[in-house]
N, C-alpha and C positions, 0 to 999 in steps of 0.2 A: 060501703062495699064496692060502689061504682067507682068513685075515685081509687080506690086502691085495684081495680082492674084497668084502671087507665094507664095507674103509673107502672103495672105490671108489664101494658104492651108496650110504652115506652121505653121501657129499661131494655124489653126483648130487641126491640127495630134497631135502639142504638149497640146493643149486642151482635147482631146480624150485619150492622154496616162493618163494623171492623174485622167481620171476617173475611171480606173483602178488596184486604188493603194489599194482597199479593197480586191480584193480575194487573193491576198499574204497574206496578214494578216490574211485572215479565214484561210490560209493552213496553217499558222505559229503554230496557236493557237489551233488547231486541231479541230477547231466547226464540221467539219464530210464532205462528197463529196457531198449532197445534196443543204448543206447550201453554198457551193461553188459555187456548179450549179447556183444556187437564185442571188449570189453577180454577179457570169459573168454575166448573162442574162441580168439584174439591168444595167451593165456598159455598154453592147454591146445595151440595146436601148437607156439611155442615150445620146451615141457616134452616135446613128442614128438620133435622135432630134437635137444633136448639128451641124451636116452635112445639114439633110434637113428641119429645120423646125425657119431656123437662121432669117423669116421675123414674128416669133410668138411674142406676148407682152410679155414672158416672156423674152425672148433677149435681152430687152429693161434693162434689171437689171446688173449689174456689175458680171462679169463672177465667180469672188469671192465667192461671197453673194451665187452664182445661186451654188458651188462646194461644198462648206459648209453646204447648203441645202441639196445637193443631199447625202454627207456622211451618215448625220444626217439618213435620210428617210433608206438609205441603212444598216445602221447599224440598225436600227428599227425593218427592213424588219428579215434582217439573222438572229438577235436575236430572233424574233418571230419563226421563221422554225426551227430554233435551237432546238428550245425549244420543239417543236412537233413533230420531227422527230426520233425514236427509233436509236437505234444502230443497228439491224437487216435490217431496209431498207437502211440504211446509207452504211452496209457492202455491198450490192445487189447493189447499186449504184455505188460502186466503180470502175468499171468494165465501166464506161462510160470515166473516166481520166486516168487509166492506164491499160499497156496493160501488162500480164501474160507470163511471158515465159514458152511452153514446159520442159519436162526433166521428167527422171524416181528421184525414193528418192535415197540421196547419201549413202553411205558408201559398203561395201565390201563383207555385208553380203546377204543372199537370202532373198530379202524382200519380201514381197507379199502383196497386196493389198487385205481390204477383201471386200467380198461378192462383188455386184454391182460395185464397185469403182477399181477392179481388174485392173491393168495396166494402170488406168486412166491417162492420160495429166491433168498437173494443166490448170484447166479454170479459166477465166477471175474472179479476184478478191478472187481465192478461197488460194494461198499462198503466203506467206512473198515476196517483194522484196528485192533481194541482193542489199546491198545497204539500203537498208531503213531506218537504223540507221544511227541518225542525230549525232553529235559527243556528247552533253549530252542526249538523248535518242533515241524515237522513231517519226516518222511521223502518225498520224492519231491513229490508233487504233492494237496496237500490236497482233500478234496471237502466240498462247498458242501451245504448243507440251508436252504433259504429256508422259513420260518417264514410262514404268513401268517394274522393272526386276521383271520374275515370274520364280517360280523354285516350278515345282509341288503344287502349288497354289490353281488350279481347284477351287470351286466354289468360295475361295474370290477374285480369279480376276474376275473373272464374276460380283460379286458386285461391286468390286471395280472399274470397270470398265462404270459399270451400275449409280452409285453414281458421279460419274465427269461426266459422260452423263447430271445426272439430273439437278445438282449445278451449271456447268458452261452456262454460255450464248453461244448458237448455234453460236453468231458475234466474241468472244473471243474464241472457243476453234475449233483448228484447226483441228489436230489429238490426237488422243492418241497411243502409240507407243508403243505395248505388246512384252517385248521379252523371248518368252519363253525357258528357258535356260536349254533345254534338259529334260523337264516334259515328265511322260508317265502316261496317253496319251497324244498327244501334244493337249494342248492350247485349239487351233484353234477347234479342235470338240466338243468342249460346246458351240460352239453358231452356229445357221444358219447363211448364206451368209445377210440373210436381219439385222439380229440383228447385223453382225461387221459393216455394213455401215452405221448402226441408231447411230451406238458407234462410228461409225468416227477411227477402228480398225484399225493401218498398224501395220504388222507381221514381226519381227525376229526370225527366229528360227534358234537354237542349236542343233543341233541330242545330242550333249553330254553336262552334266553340266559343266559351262565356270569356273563361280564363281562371284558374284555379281558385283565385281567393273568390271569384261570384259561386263558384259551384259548393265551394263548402260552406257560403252563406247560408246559400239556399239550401243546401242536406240539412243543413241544422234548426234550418229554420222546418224543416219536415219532421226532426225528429220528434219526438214522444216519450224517450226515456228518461229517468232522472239524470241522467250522467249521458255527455255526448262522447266520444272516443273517436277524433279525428286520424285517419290512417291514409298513407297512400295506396295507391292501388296494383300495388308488386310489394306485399311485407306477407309473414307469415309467424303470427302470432307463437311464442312457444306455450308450454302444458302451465296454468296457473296462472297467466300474464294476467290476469285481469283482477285477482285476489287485493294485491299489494294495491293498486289503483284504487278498486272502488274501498278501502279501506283507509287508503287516505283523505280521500273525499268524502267520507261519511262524517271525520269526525270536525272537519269545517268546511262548507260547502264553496270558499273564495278562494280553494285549493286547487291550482291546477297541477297535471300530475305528467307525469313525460317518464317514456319506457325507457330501460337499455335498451338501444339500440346495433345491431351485431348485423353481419355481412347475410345477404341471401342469396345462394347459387341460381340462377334463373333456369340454367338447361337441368339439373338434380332437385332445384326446389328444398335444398337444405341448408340449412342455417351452421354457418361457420363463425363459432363466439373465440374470438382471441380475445382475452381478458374477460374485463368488467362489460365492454360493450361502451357506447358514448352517450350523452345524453347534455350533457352542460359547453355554453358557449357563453360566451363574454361582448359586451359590446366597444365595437372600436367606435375611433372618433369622425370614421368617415360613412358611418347607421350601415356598417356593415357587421358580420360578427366571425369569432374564430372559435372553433373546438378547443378544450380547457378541461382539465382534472382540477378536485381540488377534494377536501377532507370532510366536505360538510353534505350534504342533501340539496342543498337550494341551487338554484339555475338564473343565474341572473339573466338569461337570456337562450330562449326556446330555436333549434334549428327552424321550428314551425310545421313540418312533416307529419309529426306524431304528437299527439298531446290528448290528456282527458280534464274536463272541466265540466259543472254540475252545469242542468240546463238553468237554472235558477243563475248563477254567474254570469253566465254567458250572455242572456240578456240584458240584466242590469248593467253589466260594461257596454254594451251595445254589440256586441260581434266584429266581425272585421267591420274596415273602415270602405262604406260603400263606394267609394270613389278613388280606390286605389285599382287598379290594371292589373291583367294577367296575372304573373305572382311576381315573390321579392318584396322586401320591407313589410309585409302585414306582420311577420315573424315580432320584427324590429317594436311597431305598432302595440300588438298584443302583447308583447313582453313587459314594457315600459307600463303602458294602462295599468295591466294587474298588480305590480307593485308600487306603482305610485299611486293607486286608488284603493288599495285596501287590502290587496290579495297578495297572495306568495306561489312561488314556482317550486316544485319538488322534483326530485329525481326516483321514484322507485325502483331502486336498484335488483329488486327481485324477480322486477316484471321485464322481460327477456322478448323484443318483437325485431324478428331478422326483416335486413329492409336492402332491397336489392340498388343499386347504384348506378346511375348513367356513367356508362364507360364509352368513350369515339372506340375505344379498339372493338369492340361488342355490340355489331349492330344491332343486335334484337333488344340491350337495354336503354336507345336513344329516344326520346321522345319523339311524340307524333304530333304533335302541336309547333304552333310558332307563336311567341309574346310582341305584343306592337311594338315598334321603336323606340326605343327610352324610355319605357315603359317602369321596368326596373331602377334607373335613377330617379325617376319622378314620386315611385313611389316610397323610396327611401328619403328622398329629400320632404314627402311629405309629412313619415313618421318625425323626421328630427324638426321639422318647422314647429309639429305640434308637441313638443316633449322636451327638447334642448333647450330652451330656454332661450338664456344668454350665451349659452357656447352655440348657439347655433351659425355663430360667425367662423365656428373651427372650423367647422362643419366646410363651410363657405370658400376657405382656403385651396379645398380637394379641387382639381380642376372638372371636373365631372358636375361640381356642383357650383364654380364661379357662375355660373350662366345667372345662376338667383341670388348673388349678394347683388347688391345695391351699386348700379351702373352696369352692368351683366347684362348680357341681351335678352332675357327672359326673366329681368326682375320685375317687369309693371305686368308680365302673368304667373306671378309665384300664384300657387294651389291656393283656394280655398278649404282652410281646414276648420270653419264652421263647427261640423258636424264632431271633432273630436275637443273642440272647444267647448261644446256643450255639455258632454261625457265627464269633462274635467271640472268643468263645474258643479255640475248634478252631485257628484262623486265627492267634493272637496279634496280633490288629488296634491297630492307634495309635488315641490318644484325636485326639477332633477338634479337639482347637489344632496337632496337625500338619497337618490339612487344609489352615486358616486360612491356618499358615506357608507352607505348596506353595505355595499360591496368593499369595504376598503383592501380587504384583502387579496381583490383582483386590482384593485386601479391605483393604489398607494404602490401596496407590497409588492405587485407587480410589475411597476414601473410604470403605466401607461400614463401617471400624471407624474414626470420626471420633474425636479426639482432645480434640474439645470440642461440646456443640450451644448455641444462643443464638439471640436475636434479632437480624433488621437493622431498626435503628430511624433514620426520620426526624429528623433533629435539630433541624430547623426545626418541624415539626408534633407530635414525640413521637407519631407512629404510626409501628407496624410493617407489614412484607412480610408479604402473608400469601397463602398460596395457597386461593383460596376455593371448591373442589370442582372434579372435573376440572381444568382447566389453565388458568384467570383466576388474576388476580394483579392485588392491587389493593393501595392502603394502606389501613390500620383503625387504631383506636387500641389499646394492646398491649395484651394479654390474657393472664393468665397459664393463660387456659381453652380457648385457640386450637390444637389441636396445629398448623393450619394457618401459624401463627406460628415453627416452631421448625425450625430450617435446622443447617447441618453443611457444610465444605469436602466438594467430592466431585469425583469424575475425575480421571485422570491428565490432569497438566499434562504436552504434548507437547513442551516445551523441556525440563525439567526430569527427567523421568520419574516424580517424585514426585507425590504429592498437592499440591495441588489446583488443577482449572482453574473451580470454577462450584458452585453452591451447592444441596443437597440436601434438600428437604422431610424431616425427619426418620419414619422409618417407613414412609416410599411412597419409590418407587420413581422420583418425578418432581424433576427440577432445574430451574432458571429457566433459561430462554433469551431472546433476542431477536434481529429478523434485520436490522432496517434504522433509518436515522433516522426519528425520527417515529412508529414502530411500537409499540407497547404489549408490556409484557413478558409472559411468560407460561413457560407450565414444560411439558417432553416428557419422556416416558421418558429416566434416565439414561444419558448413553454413558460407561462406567465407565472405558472404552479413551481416552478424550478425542476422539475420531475425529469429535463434531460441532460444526461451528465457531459455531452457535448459541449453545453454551451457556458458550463462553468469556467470565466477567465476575468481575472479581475486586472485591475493596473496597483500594482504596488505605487503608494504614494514615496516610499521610503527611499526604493534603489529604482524605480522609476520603469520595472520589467513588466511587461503584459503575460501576467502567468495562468498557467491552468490553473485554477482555484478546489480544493478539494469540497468535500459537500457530505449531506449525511449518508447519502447510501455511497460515496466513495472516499473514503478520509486518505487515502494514501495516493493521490494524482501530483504530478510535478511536470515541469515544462516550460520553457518560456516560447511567447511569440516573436520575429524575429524577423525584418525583411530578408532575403534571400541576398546574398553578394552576386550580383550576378556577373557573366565576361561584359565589358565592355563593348560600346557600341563603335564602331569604326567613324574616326571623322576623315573626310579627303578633300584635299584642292579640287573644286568644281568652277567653272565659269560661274562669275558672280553674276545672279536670278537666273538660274536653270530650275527649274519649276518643279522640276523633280528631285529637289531637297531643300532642306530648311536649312536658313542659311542666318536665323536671327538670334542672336546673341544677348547676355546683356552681363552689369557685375551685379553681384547681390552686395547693397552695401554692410549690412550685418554681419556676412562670413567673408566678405572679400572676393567670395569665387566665381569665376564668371560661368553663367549659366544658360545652358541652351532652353531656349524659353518655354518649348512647348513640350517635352518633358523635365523640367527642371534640376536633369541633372550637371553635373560640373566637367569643364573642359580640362583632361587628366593628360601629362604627358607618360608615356609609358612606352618601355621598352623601343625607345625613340620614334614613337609613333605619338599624336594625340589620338586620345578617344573620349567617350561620354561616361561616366559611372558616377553613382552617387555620390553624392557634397560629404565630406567626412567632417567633420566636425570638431576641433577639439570641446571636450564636456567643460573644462577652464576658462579656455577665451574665447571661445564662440566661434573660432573663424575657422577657415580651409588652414592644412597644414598642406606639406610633403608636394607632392606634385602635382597638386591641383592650386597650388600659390603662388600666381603673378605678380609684378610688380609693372604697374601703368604706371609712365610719366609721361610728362607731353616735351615734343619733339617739333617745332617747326609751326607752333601754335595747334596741333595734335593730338587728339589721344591715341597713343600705341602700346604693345609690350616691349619695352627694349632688349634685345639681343644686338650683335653686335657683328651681322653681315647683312647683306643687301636680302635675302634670301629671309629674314626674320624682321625686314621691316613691315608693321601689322598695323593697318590705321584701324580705327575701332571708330563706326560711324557715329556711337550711340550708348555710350556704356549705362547709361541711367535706365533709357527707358525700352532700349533693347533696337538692335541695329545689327549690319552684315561686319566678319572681323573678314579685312581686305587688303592685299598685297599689293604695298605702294613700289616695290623697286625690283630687280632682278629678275629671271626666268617663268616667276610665278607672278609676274604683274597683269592682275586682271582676276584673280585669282581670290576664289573666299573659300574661308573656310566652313565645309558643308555635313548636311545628315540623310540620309537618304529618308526620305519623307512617309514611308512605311517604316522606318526603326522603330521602336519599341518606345514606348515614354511612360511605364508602368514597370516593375519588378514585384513577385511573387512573395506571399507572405507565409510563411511558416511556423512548424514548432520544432524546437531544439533544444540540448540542456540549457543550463540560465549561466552559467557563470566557466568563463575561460581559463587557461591552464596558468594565468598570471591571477587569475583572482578579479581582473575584471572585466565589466560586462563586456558582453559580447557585440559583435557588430551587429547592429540594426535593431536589436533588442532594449534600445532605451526611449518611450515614451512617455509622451505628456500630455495631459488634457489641456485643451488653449479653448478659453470658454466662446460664448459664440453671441454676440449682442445683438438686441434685440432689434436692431435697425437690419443686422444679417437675417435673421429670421423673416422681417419682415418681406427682405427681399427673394426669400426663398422659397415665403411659402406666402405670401401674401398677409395683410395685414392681420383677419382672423381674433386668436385668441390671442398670442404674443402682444398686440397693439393693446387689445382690450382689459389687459392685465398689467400690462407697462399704466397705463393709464391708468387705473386701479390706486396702485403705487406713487401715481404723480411724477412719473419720471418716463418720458417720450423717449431718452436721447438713447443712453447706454444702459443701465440697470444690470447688463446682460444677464447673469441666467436667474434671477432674482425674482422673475414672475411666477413661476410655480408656488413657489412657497407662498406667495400673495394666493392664489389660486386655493390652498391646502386653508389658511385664514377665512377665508371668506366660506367657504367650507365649514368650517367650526360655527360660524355663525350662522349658518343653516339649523346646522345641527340643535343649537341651544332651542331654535325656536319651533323644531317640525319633530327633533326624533326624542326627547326626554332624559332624564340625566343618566340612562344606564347608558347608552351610547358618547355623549358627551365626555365620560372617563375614560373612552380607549384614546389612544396618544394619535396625535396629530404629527401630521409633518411640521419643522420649522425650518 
């Protein structure tokens, strides 16, 4: 009889545990602490009918039938309260299942609590538990710590401050974390004690300005929320922005997360959205970065302004990097770390935070701070020493940053980067030709690791494209001294998805565009995404035309590019070295025509005058024709043009390497012939139809790429990668443009060993 009461309460206890097995599962799925409450309650009367109430008819049913019921009715139940219960009572409930530890906020600095909340103990349910990050996110319902460095700010922190008050939910936003970084007056007296605790304010302050990346060290290192939410301090959150974010970060905590970001009026304080708003930038090769669209979510690289990232992350990467200055480069820094250590960049495209802009026209939105002297190159030359690897020599080539290659006047005090060396190792972080790879289809498809660079050269005048400071674009005659001269395919071409739609200033960041017939070409910021129908212009390999190229959002574009004919430039008899014209000459042996040196164009005779105008070219034999073709013979041991009066005797000092053309006889002895030394040595480039009323091409519209060797490169941009890849190759001398493609191989071989063979199968360059 005893034993069979034994095995009876055992069969009960194990009956009772599995009625149970629902509020795991509400905690799993994060339905909220109320609906918890509901599922316990549900299972502990359950467990008390199934102890005392085991002579009821429903007992009478298989214990099965009776458990399966009971799921049913329970899942009914919680999904109903679910569904009724806000987030605000859910967050006020919490405080019934766990319990809050004590403790003042961490870090090093004088924090202050404001108003009412002054030295406060966390109470029950009011912050994050340590711990509470599950290993892909979070338990329940994350809380918010918004970051703000302010540096003489005054009233846009107050808005700013005021504007995440209104927009975030009371259940999600913990603190906000003002740190005022040496403001006079400080801070803290633009608001009363009741308005910092309605703002949910805790205080850092600076007696002196730190410099932006110390200030949001130390915010963060104050904060207390699962989630930090870095912001400047003039943005104004819109309705929702924080939903999308802390949703992305729940469900893997090595998420960081970056708003659209849209214009903000500072005198109206409203948010002006043309479009999507921006959020994704791209890194260049001199650790700077440029704004970029593209089809995916991911950010390969943060403006650095705005960002949310779990506090659990943020540590383990280490934070910014303590030894970088005022601001600039931590962007660079923090971008690189998170993906080459483990973590990814996102874009939440639904989370909308308007952010006002430094304009010089607009005094009030100029900073109030000064950054120390080089501060900003130092700390971008710091990010790329610790990140770039091997290209850190491209890097090297920037003039900005010669000072740190090797013989530089500041190479025996390059930076100590220790401290992100350690990061990298902790971490087991990838080398940066997997960045490269991630991103292929900004730095392949893009253009920015071109495959060859060269010149476009006029084949009728032998000048080149050259972009001649800011965004003209003229023809010159080629230079192997120009970097303005030296181009590269860039942009995704949008039929194709490949490279390339439009052609890139090597080293800058600018590609040729042009918008209309008749219009003069000229070069904008690259759109690396192919997204501007500007700068669609390819070179026909075929008829040799620089045409507008069509694309997917415009299929019907036509036009060719075309130097401009321009009037002739006046040549006149001047006293031979009159200072005030250029008097030097020379023959081009290739076309025959003799050319004034320092614009390169040809000595024309016309309408019985000479003047200057472009080398014409026959496309056949290569040489001058019509009136630009002399016949030199020598005369008296001599070189001259022969004509055949005292009046056209023409000694020619120098025809090779370029000399005064000089009147040996007659009325004009003494006499050179001259340019006046402001003439023009440049003609205009435009767009025009393609094809002349004979059927062929048109003047000035036939071009060629003439590649560019690697010995030119070096001389132009310093030895760098070009040397480092020639070498690569085994081939120092010429290779010319041959090193990229070495570049794209070594790449793949990254690839095999860091990224796994789903990557490995997208196509490489060759």
């Amino acid at each position: 009889m005893a034993k069979g009461n034994v095995s009876q309460k055992k069969r009960t206890l194990v009956r009772c545990a599995t009625l149970f097995a629902m509020p795991p599962l509400i905690l799993l799925f994060g339905w909220g602490w109320i609906t918890l409450g509901v599922s316990l309650g549900l299972s502990v009367l359950a467990c008390l009918a199934l102890i005392f109430a085991r002579s009821s008819s429903v007992s009478r049913y298989p214990f099965l039938w009776r458990l399966i019921a009971f799921y049913l009715i329970q899942v009914l139940v919680c999904a109903v309260v679910h569904s009724m219960v806000t987030p605000e009572m859910d967050s006020r409930a919490k405080s019934v299942f766990m319990l809050a530890p004590g403790g003042k906020l961490r870090g090093d600095e004088k924090v202050q609590a404001g108003g009412a909340a002054k030295q406060k103990e966390k109470g029950p349910g009011d912050f994050a538990q340590p711990g509470g990050a599950l290993p892909g996110g979070f338990m329940a319902q994350p809380k918010i710590s918004v970051v703000l460095p302010c540096a003489n700010e005054g009233e846009f922190m107050v808005k700013t401050a005021q504007s995440i008050n209104e927009f975030t939910p009371a259940y999600s936003l913990h603190e906000v974390v003002v740190v005022d970084d040496g403001s006079t007056p400080p801070l803290r007296t633009l608001l009363t004690d009741e308005q910092q605790e309605k703002l949910k304010i805790t205080w850092v302050r600076h007696e002196h300005f730190t410099g932006l990346i110390n200030a949001k060290s130390k915010g963060a290192a104050a904060a207390t929320g699962d989630i930090i939410i870095f912001l400047d301090c003039h943005v104004k959150p819109a309705e929702g922005w924080d939903k999308p974010i802390v949703d992305f970060i729940k469900s893997n905590y090595k998420r960081v997360v970056v708003p659209s970001i849209t214009d903000l009026d500072p005198d109206t304080w409203e948010e002006h959205r043309g479009g999507g708003g921006m959020s994704k930038c791209y890194l260049t090769w001199d650790a700077d970065f440029k704004w970029f669209t593209s089809d995916d979510m991911y950010v390969p690289i943060m403006s650095g302004g705005l960002l949310a990232m779990s506090k659990k992350w943020w540590d383990e990467t280490g934070g910014y990097d303590e030894n970088m200055l005022g601001w600039g480069g931590e962007n660079i820094d923090q971008s690189l770390r998170i993906w080459l250590c483990g973590g990814e960049i996102v874009n939440a495209q639904d989370s909308y935070v308007a952010h006002m802009w430094r304009l010089s026209s607009r005094p009030k939105t100029r900073a109030k701070y000064t950054v120390p002297g080089g501060a900003v190159t130092t700390n971008r030359y710091r990010a790329a020493m610790a990140w770039y690897d091997e290209w850190l020599e491209k890097l090297e080539t920037y003039p900005e940053f010669s000072q740190f290659a090797p013989g530089g006047l500041r190479y025996k005090d390059r930076p100590d980067i220790s401290n992100i060396l350690e990061v990298k190792e902790r971490l087991k972080c990838k080398p940066f030709g997997w960045f490269l790879r991630r991103f292929k289809k900004v730095y392949f498809d893009g253009g920015l690791v071109p495959d060859k660079v060269f010149h476009i050269k006029d084949e009728r005048t032998n000048m080149c494209i050259e972009r001649k400071g800011g965004t003209k674009v003229v023809l010159r005659p080629c230079s192997e001294q120009s970097p303005g001269q030296l181009w590269h395919g860039a942009n995704r071409d949008t039929l194709t998805n490949t490279c390339c739609s439009s052609f890139r200033n090597w080293n800058t960041d600018q590609c040729l565009a042009i918008d209309s017939i008749g219009g003069q070409l000229y070069t904008g910021v690259c759109s690396t995404w192919g997204d501007f129908t500007s700068q669609w212009i390819k070179l026909d390999e075929a008829t040799h035309q620089l045409q507008i190229a069509p694309g997917a959002y415009a299929k019907t574009r036509s036009g060719c590019i075309g130097g401009q004919r321009p009037k002739g430039t006046d040549v006149t008899l001047e006293d031979c070295e009159n200072p005030n014209f250029r008097q030097i000459f020379k023959v081009d042996d290739k076309t025959g025509g003799i050319l004034e040196v320092q614009s390169g164009e040809c000595l024309t005779a016309a309408n019985g005058k000479f003047e200057l105008s472009p080398c014409e070219i026959d496309s056949d034999t290569g040489k001058v024709g019509g009136e630009q073709k002399f016949s030199l013979v020598d005369f008296d041991g001599k070189t001259r043009i022969e004509y055949h009066n005292t009046n056209q005797a023409w000694k020619f000092e120098d025809k090779i390497n370029g000399g005064a053309i000089r009147f040996t006889g007659g009325s004009n002895l003494g006499k050179c012939f001259s340019v006046k030394n402001e003439a023009k040595t440049t003609q205009p480039v435009v767009l025009e139809g393609c094809i002349s009323e004979d059927g062929m091409t048109k003047y000035g519209q036939r071009f060629k790429k003439e590649s560019v060797t690697v010995a030119l490169l070096m001389k132009s941009i310093g030895d760098g990668l070009a040397k480092l890849l020639a070498r690569s190759k085994g081939d120092d001398k010429a290779c010319k443009s041959s090193q990229w493609p070495t570049l794209s191989k070594r790449l793949e071989k990254i690839d095999k060993a860091t990224m796994g063979k789903s990557l490995i199968r997208q196509s490489v360059l060759e």
